[in-house]
N, C-alpha and C positions, 0 to 999 in steps of 0.2 A: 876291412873289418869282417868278421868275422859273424854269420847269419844268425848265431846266437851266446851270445856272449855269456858265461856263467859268473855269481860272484866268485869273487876274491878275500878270502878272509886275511891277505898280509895288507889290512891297511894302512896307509901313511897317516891320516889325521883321525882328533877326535870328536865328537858332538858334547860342548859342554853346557849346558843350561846356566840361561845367566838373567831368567826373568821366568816366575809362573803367576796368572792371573784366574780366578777363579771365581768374578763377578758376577757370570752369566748364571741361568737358572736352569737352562737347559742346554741342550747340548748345539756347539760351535761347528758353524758349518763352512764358514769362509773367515778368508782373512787376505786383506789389500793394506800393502806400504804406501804412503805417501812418497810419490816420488818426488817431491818438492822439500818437504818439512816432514820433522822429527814425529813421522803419527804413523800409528799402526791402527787400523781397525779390523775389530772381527764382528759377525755376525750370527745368529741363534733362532733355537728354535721358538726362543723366549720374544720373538719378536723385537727385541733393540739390536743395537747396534752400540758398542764399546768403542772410544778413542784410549789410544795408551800413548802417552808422551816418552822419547827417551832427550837423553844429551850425550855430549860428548865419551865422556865418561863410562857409557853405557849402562847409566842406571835406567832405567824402565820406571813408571808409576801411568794411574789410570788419568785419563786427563777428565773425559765426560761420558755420559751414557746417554744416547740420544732413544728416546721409547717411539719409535719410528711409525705410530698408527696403523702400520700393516696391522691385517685382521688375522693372520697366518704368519707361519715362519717367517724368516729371512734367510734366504737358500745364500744369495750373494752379494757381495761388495767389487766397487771399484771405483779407483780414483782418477779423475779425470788428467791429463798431462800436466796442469796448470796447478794441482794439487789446492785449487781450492774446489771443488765439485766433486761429492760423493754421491755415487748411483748405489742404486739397493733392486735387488730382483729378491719377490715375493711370490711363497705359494697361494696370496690371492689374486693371483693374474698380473699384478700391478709392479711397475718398475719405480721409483721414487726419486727422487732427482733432487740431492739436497746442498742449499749453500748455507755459509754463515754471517750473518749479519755481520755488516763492517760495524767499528766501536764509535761511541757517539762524540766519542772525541781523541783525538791524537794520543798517544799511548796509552788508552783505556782497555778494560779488558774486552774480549769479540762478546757478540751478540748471541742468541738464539740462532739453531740449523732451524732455515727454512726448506719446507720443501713443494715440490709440482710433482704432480702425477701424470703418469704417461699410461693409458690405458689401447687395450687392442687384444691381446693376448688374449684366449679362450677357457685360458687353464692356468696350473702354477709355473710360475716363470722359473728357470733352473739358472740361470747366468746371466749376465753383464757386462760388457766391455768397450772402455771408449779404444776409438784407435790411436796413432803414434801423433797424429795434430789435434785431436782434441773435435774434430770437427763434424765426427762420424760417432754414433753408438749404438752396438749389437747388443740383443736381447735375444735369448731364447725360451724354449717352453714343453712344456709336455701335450702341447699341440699339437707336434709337430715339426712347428713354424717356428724360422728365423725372420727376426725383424730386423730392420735399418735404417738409423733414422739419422735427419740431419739435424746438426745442434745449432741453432739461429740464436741470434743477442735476443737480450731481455727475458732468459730462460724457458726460451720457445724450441719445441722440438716439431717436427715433420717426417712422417713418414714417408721413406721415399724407396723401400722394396720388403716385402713380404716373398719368404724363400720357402718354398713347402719340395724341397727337394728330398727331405728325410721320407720316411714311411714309419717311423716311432718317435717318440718321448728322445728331443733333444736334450743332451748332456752340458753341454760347454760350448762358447765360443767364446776365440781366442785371434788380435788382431797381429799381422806384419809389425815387425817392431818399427820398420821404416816406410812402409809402403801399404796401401789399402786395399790390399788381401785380407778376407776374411774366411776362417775354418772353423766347422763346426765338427760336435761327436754327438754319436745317438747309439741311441741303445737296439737302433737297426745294424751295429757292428761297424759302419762304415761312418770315415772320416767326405765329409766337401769343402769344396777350394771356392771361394765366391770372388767375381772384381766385379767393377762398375761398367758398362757398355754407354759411353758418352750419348749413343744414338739411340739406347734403347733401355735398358734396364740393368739390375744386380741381377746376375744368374751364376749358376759354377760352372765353370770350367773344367772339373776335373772329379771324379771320385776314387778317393784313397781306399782299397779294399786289402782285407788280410786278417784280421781281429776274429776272432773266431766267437767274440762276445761285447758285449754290448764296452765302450770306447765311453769313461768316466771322464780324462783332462786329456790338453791340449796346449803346449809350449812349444813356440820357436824359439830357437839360438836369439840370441842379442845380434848377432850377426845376421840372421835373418836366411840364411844360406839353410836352412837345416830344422825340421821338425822331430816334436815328439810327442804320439800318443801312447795315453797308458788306460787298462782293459781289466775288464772282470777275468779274463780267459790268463791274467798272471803275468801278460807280457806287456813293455812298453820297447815300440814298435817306431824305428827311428826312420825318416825320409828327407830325402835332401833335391834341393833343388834343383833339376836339370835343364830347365831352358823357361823361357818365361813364363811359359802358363801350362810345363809340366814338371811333378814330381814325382822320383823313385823311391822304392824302398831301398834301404840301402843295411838294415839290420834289428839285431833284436835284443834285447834286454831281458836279461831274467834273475831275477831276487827278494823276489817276495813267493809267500806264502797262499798267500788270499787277495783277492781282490785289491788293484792298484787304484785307489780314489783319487789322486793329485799326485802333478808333475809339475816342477818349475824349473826353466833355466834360466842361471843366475850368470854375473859374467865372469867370475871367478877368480884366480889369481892372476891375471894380465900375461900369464905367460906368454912369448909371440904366437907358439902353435897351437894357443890354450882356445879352443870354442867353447869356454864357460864352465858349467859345475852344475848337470843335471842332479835335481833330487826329485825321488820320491818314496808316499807311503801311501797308507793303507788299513783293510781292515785287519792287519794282522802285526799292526802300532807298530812295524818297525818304518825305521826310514834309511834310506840308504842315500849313498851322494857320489854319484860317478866325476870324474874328470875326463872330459873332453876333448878331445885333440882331432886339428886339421891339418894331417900334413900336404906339402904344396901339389900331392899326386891326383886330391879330391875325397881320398875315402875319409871316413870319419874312425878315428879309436878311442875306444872307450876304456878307464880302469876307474875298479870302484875303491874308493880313497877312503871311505868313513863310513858306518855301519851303526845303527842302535837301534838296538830290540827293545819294546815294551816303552816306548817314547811316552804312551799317557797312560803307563801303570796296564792293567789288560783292556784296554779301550782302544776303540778304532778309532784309528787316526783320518780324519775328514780333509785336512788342508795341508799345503808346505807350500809355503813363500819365499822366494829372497827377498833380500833389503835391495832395490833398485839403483840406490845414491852410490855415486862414487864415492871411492873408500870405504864404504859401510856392507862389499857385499862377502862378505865371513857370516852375516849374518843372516839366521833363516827361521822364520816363525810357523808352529804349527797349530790347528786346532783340533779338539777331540769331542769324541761323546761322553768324556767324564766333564764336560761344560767348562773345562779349562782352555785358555791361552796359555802355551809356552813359545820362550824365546831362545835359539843355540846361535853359539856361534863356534864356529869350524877352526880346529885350532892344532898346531901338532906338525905344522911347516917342514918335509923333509929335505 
């Protein structure tokens, strides 16, 4: 692959819009699929948090709006693997940890979202992540500090490593799809690699450098073989795994205008040599959607397939998701600061 890869305007597919929601009151900062069931959530500066139900069908509709008691924003969302457990990271320090009442009788409808509060953080919390079991949750912050906690029955959590390896205002962390490696971005420019030391503590192992500015998201491949962070400085900056507790850079990405806010790889069209279907955007609302390819020599090639400018009208685009489920990953949700949810899905098969 090539150290900087430029777009391609002869794209294969299109981004068609096939759901916009416009509940919120301020503007949309995140947004997490249920990897279990048909829910999409996003979250705002309004302080709630939106459920949107689809079906088969791919109709879209709002299912509930949970008003989450944060006293500040709600910077992030994510759903636990088991997709009944939704985390929330809060600009008042606070992460929130919510479930929903089972129904009081056999096909009745669910209860109320309960929630527990997970306190420690100094400052606004910027991200959330359970890992690939369900048994681990990262939290970051503009402390700093990376938290890690372990998720015990009866909705008990425990702190079990505070990571202060940054030297600024943590952006995102983002878990191993299979494995519990954890990577965070800051707005110190650099990417860190955390595991567990059986004997001793969560520490990193490694520091990702290159970013020439402060490192917004953070997606591995579904394969797990392959990173990608995306930067203020315009570039999203691919690394792929070299042995087990080192990674290289291996290239660069370039197609945006302004500032790259989110990156997500999705798994794509199953092609055999397909490593997924990176997208992202930005503040410069376009989103773009590479295809990914591994062939069996290790390098990674990228071609960008689909392209749209002005995705939320002249607003900057805050989020881009895939849809996790099998079968369902055509699809990819964005949020904006015109306070909308939109939904596309990827279409135009060459």
């Amino acid at each position: 692959m090539d150290s900087d890869v430029l777009m391609d305007h002869n794209t294969e597919f299109q981004l068609m819009q096939v759901a916009e929601f416009s509940n919120h009151e301020e503007r949309v900062w995140h947004l997490a699929w249920n990897p279990t069931r048909p829910l999409l959530a996003s979250c705002s500066s309004d302080k709630s948090v939106n459920l949107y139900h689809y079906d088969t069908t791919g109709k879209f509709e709002q299912a509930t709006s949970i008003s989450t008691g944060h006293s500040k924003t709600v910077r992030a969302v994510a759903w636990a693997p088991s997709g009944k457990t939704l985390a929330t990271a809060s600009f008042d320090s606070q992460v929130g940890i919510w479930e929903q009442e089972e129904p009081e009788e056999e096909g009745g409808a669910p209860g109320e979202w309960e929630c527990t509060i997970l306190e420690g953080h100094e400052n606004e919390c910027k991200c959330v992540a359970y890992s690939s079991s369900g048994t681990l949750l990262a939290t970051c912050s503009r402390d700093k500090t990376v938290w890690v906690w372990e998720v015990q029955p009866d909705s008990e959590f425990e702190c079990v490593g505070v990571l202060m390896e940054h030297t600024q205002d943590v952006k995102c962390v983002a878990w191993h799809p299979t494995e519990e490696i954890l990577a965070s971005a800051s707005y110190d420019d650099t990417i860190r690699l955390y595991v567990d030391d059986p004997d001793e503590d969560w520490y990193a192992f490694q520091v990702l450098s290159g970013h020439e500015s402060t490192v917004w998201s953070l997606a591995f491949s579904p394969c797990g073989k392959y990173l990608a962070s995306a930067s203020d400085d315009l570039t999203i900056r691919l690394w792929r795994r070299a042995a087990q507790f080192k990674w290289e850079p291996i290239g660069m990405l370039r197609g945006h205008d302004r500032t790259i806010f989110s990156v997500s790889w999705g798994l794509g069209n199953g092609d055999g040599e397909n490593a997924g279907w990176l997208a992202s955007t930005g503040s410069d609302g376009k989103i773009n959607v590479w295809e990914m390819k591994a062939p069996e020599n290790g390098t990674l090639d990228s071609k960008l397939i689909a392209t749209l400018r002005d995705a939320h009208s002249v607003s900057d685009v805050n989020c881009v998701a895939w849809n996790p489920r099998p079968g369902l990953g055509d699809l990819l949700a964005t949020a904006g600061d015109d306070c909308s949810v939109r939904v596309w899905r990827i279409t135009g098969v060459a």
